[in-house]
C-alpha distance (Angstrom), angle and dihedral (degrees) to the residues before:
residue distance angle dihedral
X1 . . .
X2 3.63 . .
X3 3.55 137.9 .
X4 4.16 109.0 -52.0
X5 4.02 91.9 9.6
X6 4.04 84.5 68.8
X7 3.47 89.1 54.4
X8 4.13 96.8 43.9
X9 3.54 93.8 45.7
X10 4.34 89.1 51.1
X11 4.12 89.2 51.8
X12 3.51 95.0 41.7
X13 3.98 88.7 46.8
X14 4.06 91.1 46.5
X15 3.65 83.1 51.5
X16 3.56 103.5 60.3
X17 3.87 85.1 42.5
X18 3.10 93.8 57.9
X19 3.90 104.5 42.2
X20 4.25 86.0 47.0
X21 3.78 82.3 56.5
X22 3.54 93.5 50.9
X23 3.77 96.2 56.4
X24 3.63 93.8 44.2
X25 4.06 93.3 56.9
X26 4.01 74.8 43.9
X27 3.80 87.0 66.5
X28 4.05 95.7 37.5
X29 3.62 84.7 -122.5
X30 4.18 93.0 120.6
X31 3.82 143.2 26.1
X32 3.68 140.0 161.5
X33 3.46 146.2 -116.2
X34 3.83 133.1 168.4
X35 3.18 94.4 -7.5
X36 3.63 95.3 -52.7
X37 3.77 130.4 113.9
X38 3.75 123.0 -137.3
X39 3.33 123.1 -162.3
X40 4.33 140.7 177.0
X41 3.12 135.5 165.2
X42 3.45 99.6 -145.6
X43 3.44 109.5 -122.9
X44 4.09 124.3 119.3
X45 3.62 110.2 -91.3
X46 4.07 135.7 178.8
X47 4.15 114.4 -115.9
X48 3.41 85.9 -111.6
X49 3.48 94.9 54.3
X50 3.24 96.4 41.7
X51 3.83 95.9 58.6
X52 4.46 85.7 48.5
X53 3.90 90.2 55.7
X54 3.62 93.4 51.7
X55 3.89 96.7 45.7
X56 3.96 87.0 42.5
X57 4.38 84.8 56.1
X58 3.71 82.4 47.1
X59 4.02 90.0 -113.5
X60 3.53 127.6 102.9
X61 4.26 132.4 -124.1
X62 3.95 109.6 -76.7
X63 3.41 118.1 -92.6
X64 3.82 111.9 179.9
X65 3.94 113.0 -135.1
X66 3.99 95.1 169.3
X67 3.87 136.1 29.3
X68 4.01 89.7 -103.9
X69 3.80 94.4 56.1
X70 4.02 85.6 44.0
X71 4.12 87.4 52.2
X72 4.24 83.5 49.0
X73 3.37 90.8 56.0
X74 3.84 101.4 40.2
X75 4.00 86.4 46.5
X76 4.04 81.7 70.9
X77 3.75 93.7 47.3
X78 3.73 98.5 52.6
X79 4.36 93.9 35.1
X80 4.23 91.0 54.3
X81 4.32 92.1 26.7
X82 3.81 85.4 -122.5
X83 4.04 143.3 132.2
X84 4.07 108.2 -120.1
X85 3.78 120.7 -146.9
X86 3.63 113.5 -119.3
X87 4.13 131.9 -151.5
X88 3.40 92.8 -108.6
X89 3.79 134.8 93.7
X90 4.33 144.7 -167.4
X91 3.85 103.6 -87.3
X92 3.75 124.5 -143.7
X93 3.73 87.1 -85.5
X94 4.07 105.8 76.6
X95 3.62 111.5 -119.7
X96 3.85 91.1 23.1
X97 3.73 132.4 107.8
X98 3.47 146.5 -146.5
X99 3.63 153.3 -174.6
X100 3.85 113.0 -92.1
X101 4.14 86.9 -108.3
X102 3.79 92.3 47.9
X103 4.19 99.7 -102.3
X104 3.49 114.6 127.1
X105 3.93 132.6 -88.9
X106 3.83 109.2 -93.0
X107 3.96 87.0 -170.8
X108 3.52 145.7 29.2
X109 3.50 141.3 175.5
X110 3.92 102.6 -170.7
X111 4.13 122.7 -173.7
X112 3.62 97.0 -122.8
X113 4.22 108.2 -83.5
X114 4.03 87.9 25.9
X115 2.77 142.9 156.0
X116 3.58 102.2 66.5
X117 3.43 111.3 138.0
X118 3.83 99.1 -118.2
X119 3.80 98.1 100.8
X120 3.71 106.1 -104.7
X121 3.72 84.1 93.8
């Protein structure tokens, strides 16, 4: 494209961006958070699953790394009345956790006496 149409074609595109975006925090089906977006679509899903449908949306599982992206997250609980999965998992250590690629947690937001392992983490 030259000159102005390069510029046209990147409104127009931001645009449509935005206006999808609009109708899909019209459906409570995505929000933000540092920058991030965080999306479900609300139906019950296996961990396993989980982790597929986020790599197929080229995304990957929700792993909170600040108390905004943890109040994205729980903003999905409380709208569908559900748990969420979260990238993290039980390391080698019992009753410590981890990062899906083994680094350690830069944030947590424990229940008091948690993590256990039992889900009410």
């Amino acid at each position: 494209l030259a000159g102005n149409e390069h510029g046209d074609a990147i409104q127009q595109l931001e645009y449509r961006i935005s206006r999808i975006e609009g109708v899909l925090r019209l459906n409570k089906i995505i929000t933000e958070s540092g920058g991030k977006i965080f999306a479900t679509s609300g139906r019950r899903a296996d961990f396993d699953g989980t982790v597929e449908k986020c790599k197929e949306a080229g995304g990957s599982i929700a792993t909170p790394k600040s108390p905004g992206e943890n109040d994205a997250i729980l903003y999905f609980v409380k709208y569908f009345n559900s748990y969420a999965y979260l990238g993290i998992k039980q390391s080698l250590i019992p009753g410590r956790f981890q990062l899906l690629n083994g680094a350690q947690l830069s944030y947590t937001n424990w229940y008091p006496n948690e993590p256990s392992g039992t889900g009410e983490e």
